[in-house]
C-alpha positions in Angstrom: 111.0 107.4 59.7 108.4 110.0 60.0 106.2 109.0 63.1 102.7 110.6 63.9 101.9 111.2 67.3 97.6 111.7 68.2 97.8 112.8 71.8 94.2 112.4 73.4 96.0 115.1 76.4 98.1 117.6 75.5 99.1 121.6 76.7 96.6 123.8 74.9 95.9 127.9 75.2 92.8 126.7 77.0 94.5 124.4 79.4 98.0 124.9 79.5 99.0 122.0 81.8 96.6 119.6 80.3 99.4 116.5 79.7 102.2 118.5 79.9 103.8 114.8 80.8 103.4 114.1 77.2 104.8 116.7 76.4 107.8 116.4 77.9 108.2 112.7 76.2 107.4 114.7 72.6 110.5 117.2 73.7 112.7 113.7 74.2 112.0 112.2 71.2 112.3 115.3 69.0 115.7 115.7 70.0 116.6 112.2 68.2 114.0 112.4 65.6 112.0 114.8 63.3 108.2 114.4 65.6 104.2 115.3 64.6 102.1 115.9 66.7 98.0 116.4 66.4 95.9 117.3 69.7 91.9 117.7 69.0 90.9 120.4 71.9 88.3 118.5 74.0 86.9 121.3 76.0 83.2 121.0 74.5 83.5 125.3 73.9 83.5 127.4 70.9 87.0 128.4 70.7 87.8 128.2 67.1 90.0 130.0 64.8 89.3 130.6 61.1 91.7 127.6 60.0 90.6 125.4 62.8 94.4 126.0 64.6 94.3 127.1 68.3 98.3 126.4 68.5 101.0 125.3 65.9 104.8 125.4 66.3 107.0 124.3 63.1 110.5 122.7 64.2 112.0 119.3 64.9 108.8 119.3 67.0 105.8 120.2 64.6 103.1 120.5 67.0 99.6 121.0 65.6 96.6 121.6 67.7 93.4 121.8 66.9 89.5 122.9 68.3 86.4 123.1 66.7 82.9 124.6 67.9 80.6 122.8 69.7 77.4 124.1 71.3 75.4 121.9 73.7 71.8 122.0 74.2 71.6 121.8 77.6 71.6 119.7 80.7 67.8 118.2 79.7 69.7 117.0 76.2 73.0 115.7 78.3 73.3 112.3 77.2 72.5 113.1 73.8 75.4 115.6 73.6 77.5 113.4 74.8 76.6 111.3 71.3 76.3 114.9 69.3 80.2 115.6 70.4 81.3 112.0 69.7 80.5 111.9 66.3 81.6 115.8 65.8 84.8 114.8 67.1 85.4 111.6 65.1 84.4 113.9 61.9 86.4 117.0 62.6 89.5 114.9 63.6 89.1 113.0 60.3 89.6 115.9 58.5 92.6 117.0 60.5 94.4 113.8 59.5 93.0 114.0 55.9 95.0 117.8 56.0 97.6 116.6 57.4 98.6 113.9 54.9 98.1 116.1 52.2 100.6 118.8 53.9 103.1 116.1 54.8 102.2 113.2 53.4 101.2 109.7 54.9 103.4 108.7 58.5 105.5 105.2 59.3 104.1 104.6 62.6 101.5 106.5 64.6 102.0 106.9 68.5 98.5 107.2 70.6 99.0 109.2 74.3 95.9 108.0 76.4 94.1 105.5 74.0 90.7 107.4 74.8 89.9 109.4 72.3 92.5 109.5 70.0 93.0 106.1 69.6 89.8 105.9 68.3 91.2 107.5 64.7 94.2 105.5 65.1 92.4 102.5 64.7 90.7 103.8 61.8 94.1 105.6 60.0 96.6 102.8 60.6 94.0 100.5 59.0 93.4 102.9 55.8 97.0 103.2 55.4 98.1 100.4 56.5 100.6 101.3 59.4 101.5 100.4 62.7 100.1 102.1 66.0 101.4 102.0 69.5 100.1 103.1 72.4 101.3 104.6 75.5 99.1 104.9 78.9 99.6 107.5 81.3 96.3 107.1 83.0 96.1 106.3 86.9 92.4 104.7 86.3 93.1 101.6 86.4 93.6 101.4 90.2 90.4 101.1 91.7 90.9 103.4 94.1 91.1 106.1 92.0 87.4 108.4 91.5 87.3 108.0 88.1 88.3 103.8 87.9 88.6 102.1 84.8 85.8 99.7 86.4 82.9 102.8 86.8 83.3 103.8 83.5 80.7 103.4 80.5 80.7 100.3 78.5 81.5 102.4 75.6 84.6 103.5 77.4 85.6 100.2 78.5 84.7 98.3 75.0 87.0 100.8 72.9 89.4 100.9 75.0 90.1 97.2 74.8 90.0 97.3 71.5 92.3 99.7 71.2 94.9 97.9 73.2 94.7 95.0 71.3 94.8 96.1 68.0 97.6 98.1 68.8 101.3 96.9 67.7 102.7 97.5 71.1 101.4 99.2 74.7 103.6 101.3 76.9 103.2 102.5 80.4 105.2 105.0 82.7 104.9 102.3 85.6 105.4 98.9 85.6 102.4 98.8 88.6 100.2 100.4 86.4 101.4 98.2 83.1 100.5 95.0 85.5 96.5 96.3 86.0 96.6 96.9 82.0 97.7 93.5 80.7 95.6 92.1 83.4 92.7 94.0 82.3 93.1 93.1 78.6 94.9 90.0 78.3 98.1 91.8 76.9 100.6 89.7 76.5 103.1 92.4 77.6 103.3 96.3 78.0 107.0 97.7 77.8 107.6 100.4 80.3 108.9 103.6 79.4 109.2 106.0 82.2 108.2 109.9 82.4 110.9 112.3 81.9 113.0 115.0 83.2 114.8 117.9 81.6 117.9 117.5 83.4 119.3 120.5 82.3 116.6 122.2 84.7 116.2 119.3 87.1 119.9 118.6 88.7 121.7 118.5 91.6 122.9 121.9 93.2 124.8 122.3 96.4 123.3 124.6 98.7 124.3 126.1 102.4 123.0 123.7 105.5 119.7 125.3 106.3 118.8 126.7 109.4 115.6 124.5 109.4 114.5 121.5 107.4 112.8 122.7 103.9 110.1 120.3 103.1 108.5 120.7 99.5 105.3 119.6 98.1 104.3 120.2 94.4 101.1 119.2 92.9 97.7 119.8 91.4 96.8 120.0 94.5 93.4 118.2 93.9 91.9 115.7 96.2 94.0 112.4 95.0 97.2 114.6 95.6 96.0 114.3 99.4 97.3 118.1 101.1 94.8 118.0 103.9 97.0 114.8 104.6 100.2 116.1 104.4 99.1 119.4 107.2 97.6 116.9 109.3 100.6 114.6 109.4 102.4 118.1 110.0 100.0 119.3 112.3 101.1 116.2 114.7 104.6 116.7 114.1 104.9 119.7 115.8 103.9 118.1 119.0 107.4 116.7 119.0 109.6 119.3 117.1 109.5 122.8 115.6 112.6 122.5 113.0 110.8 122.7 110.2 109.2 124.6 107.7 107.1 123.3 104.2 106.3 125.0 100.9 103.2 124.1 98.8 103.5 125.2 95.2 100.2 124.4 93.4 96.8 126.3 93.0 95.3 126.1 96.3 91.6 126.4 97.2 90.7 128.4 99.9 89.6 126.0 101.7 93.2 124.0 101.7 94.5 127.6 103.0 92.3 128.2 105.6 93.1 124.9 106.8 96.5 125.7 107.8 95.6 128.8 109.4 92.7 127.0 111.4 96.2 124.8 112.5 98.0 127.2 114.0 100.5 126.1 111.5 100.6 129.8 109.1 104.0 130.2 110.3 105.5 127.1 109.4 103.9 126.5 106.0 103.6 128.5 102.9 102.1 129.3 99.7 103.7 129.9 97.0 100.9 129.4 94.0 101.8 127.8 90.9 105.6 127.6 89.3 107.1 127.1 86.4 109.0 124.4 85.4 111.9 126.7 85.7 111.1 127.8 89.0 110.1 124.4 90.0 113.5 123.6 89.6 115.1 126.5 91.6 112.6 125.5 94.2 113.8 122.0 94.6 117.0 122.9 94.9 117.0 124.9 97.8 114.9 122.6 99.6 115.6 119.7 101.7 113.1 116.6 100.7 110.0 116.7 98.6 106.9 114.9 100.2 103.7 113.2 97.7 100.8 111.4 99.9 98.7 110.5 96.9 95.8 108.1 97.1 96.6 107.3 93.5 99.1 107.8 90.5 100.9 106.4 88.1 104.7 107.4 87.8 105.0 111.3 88.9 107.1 113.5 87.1 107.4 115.7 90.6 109.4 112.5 92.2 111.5 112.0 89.5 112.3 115.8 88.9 113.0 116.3 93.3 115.5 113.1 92.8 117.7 114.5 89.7 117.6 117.4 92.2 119.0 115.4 94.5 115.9 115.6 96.5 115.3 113.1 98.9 111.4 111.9 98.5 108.9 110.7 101.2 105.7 109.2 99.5 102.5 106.9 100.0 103.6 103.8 98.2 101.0 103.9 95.8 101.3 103.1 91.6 104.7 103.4 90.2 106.2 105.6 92.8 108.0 102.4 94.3 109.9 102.2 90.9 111.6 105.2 92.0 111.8 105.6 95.6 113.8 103.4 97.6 116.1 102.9 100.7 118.9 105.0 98.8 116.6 108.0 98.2 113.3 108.0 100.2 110.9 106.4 102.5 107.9 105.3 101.7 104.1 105.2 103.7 101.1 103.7 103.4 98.4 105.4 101.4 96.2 107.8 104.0 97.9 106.7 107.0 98.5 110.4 108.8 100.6 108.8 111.4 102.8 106.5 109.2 103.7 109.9 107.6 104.4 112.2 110.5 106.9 109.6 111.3 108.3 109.3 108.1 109.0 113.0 108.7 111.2 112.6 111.9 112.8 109.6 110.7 113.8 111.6 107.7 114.9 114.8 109.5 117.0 112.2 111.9 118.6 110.4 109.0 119.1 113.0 106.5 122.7 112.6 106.6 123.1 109.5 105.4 121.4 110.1 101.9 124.2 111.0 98.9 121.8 113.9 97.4 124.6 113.8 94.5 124.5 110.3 93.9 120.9 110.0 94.2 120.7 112.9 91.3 123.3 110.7 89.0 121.4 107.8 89.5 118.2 109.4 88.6 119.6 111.3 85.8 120.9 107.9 84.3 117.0 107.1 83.8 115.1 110.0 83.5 116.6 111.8 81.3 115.6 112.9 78.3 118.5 111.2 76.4 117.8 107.7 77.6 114.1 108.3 77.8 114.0 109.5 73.9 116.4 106.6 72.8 114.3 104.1 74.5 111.2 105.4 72.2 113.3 105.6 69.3 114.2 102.0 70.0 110.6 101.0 69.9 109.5 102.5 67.0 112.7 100.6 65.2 111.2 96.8 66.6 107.7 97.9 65.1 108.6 99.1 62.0 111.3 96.0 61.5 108.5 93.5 62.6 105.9 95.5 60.3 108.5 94.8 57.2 109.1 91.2 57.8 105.7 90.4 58.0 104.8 91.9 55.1 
């Protein structure tokens, strides 16, 4: 089966973090099957090399990713470079997909990540060549409480996005919460969940020395939805009623977020530590205590699932898929922007850590994260489509 994935976010030279979720489900899925992949740079600069190429890796994962020039005429002209890009887009990608069947001939099945814009020429391609296409929604959006809703969007947004869900031979989602919103939206008739994924060989439970304080971790973006000015506050009250704490913050912090602590009085109980690796993600995790996320939105995070094959306790604002994963047996959870709800999360934690199995809760999260069962369950997938594909015919 040769499968075609068209990844509307993907890692990139230019933005090297840019749906590095989906990257991780291409890793899974390569380790079962031979996997393309095509990402059209959307960053609107000129940034292109002579064959068009800004990144390509040959392997059980061929990854081919693409950019083209694009000069805008200014913010007077805005809405009509908005149309100029479109249709450069739609034209250049054509010809990617052209290229790329003549290299390696046409695909089976072509996989969309984020329906908008690459779902666009999928609806176009599996038409022409008369193929399946699935689709698979990592997108918070659709809860309307996040800034860029689903609901605020253009009509041109919305339209083609509806019609790329229902044209498409199956939908996935990372969260069932989220999945819910999308059928609701469109009428689906249902959208299988497939969760994120962790590298377990990275991600996994290592015992460490009782530390002299509690080690809370938070890893993020750090933009506004990930809430950190929520997290210090909630911290900033804490330490009203103890001092055995500390926290780590790995992310690219603003200024602002770091003046913030200092302005707390809290400089000597939390700490930045910039932007990790996966790698040292990892070793971070495992020498910490319990990971906290107090988004405002999200879908399923790959942080929650990564801290739990560590082992990691999790204390979270309930909010999009993150219930799917946290429960009784491995976390607490809060209500979205409640400062207070959280700073007591925090001692109830601290007071109860005992009782959580931090090996246990690793094996259970292992058993469906990983990139085994993750992978298998896409194989699976493309199997039903194809199958149904060939009986209809």
């Amino acid at each position: 089966m040769q499968i075609l994935w068209l990844a509307s976010w993907y890692p990139n030279p230019y933005e090297p973090t840019n749906g590095d979720f989906v990257e991780r489900h291409a890793i899974a899925v390569s380790k079962i099957i031979p996997l393309d992949l095509i990402h059209v740079v959307q960053t609107g600069k000129n940034i292109r090399t002579k064959d068009g190429y800004v990144h390509a890796k040959e392997g059980n994962l061929r990854e081919l990713v693409y950019s083209f020039p694009f000069k805008k005429w200014g913010w007077v002209w805005g809405w009509l470079d908005k149309i100029r890009y479109h249709i450069k887009y739609i034209f250049y990608y054509r010809s990617v997909l052209s290229k790329y069947t003549r290299q390696y001939g046409k695909p089976d099945l072509i996989h969309v990540h984020v329906p908008m814009k690459a779902g666009l020429l999928a609806l176009e391609f599996a038409d022409y060549w008369q193929i399946p296409f699935i689709v698979t929604e990592h997108s918070s959006m659709y809860d309307p409480a996040a800034v860029d809703t689903f609901l605020k969007r253009s009509s041109f947004f919305k339209q083609n996005t509806k019609k790329i869900f229902k044209k498409a031979s199956a939908v996935t989602n990372v969260s069932a919460a989220i999945g819910r919103r999308v059928n609701a939206l469109f009428s689906l008739a249902q959208t299988e969940v497939i969760h994120n994924v962790v590298d377990t060989s990275q991600f996994f439970y290592k015992a460490k020395a009782e530390n002299a304080v509690f080690k809370w971790l938070h890893v993020s973006s750090l933009y506004p939805l990930k809430n950190a000015d929520g997290i210090i506050k909630a911290f900033k009250l804490l330490t009203t009623e103890r001092q055995d704490w500390e926290l780590t913050i790995a992310g690219a912090a603003e200024q602002d977020l770091v003046d913030s602590v200092y302005e707390s009085g809290l400089s000597h109980k939390i700490k930045f530590v910039g932007e990790l690796s996966h790698k040292d993600v990892a070793k971070q995790m495992q020498i910490s205590s319990a990971l906290i996320m107090f988004s405002k939105h999200e879908n399923f995070p790959c942080v929650i699932i990564e801290a739990l094959c560590c082992g990691l306790p999790v204390v979270s604002s309930a909010v999009g898929g993150v219930p799917e994963a946290v429960n009784s047996t491995n976390g607490l959870l809060v209500e979205s922007e409640n400062i207070e709800a959280l700073k007591n999360a925090f001692g109830r934690m601290m007071d109860q850590y005992q009782q959580y199995d931090q090996e246990q809760i690793a094996k259970d999260a292992a058993s469906k994260y990983s990139e085994e069962v993750i992978g298998n369950q896409f194989f699976d997938l493309y199997r039903t489509v194809l199958n149904n594909k060939r009986s209809s015919n």
